[in-house]
N, C-alpha and C positions, 0 to 999 in steps of 0.2 A: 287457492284455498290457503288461508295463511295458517301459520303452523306456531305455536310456544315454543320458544328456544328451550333446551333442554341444558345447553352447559353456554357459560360465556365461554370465549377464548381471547385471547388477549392479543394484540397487536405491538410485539416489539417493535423498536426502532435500531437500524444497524450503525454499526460505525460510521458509514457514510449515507446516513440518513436516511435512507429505504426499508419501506416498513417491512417486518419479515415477521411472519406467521409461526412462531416458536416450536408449535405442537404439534405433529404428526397428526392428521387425522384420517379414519376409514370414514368412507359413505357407505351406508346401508340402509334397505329400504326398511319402512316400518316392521317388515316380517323378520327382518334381521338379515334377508339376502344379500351380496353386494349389489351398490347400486350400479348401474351401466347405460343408465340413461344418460343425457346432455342435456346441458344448460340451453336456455333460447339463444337463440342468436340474434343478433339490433340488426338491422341493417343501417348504411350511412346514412345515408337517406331520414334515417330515423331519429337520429343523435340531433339532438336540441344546444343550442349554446358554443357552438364551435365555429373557428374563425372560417372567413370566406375563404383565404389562404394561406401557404404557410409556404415561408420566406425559406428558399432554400440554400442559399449564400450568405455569407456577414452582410454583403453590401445589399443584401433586398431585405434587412430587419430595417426598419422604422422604427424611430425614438430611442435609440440605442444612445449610449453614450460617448462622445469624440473622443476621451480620454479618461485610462481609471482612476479614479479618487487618492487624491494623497492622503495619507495617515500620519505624515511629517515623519516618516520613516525613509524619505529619499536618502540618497550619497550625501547631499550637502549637510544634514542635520545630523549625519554619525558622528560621535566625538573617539578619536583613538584609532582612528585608518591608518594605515600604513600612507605612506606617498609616493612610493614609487612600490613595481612590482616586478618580480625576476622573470624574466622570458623564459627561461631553465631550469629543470631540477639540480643543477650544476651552480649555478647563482642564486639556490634559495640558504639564507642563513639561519642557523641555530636549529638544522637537523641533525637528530642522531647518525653518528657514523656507521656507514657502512659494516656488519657483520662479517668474519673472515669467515670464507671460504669455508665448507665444511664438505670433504671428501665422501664419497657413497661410500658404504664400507663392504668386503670381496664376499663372497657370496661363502665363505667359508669361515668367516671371522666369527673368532670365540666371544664369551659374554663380556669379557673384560673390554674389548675393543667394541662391542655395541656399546656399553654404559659410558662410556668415554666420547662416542659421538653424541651420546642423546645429549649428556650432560653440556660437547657445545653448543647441543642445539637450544636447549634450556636458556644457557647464559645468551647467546644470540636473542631468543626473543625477550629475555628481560632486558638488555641492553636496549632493546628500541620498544620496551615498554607494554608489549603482548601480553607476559603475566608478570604477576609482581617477586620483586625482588624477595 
C-alpha cells in the first residue's frame, strides 16, 4: 500500500564521502506504537543488475589500470629538493639544539623550586618552537 511521506529527511554526505542520515529517527506504527516489524528481505537470487562475479585479488580485476596517472607532480618536476639526504638524526642540519637537561624536582620541593623548573621547561619548548616566544 503506498503511503504519503509525511516529513523529508535529508541525506548528508560525510567527510569521506558516505552518505549519513543526520537525524535521529523512531518508527512507529500509525497508532503511534513502536514499530517491531521488519523490512522484507530480497533474496540473491532476486537482485537484478549484479556482476556474474566478483574479483577477489588485484590480479583477478579486469581493466584495471597498469600504472596510476601522473599529475606532473612526480620527483623530477619538483623545483627546490634537497640533493642529498642524512641517514641520521645526527647528520640532519639546521635543527634546533638540544634542550638541557631539566632535573625532576624531590618530592618535597617548595614553590620557588617548581616555578623555576616550569619556567625551564617553558624556555625548552620555545627554544624548539612548541609555544611562542
Amino acid at each position: 500500500m503506498p503511503v504519503t511521506p509525511v516529513k523529508t529527511l535529508v541525506v548528508q554526505t560525510s567527510e569521506n564521502g558516505a552518505p549519513v542520515l543526520a537525524e535521529p529517527v523512531r518508527l512507529v506504527n500509525p497508532d503511534g506504537t513502536p514499530f517491531t516489524g521488519s523490512v522484507e528481505s530480497i533474496a540473491w537470487s532476486n537482485v537484478t543488475g549484479k556482476p556474474a562475479s566478483f574479483p577477489t585479488t588485484w590480479d583477478d580485476v579486469s581493466g584495471k589500470p597498469t600504472k596510476f596517472p601522473s599529475y606532473g607532480y612526480d620527483w623530477t618536476n619538483l623545483s627546490g629538493k634537497p640533493t642529498s639526504f642524512p641517514s641520521k638524526w645526527a647528520d640532519v642540519s639546521g635543527k634546533p639544539a638540544t634542550a638541557a637537561a631539566i632535573a625532576d624536582l624531590a618530592a618535597d620541593a617548595d614553590a620557588a623550586a617548581i616555578v623555576t623548573a616550569v619556567n625551564k621547561a617553558f624556555a625548552a619548548m620555545r627554544t624548539w618552537g612548541l609555544i611562542a616566544k
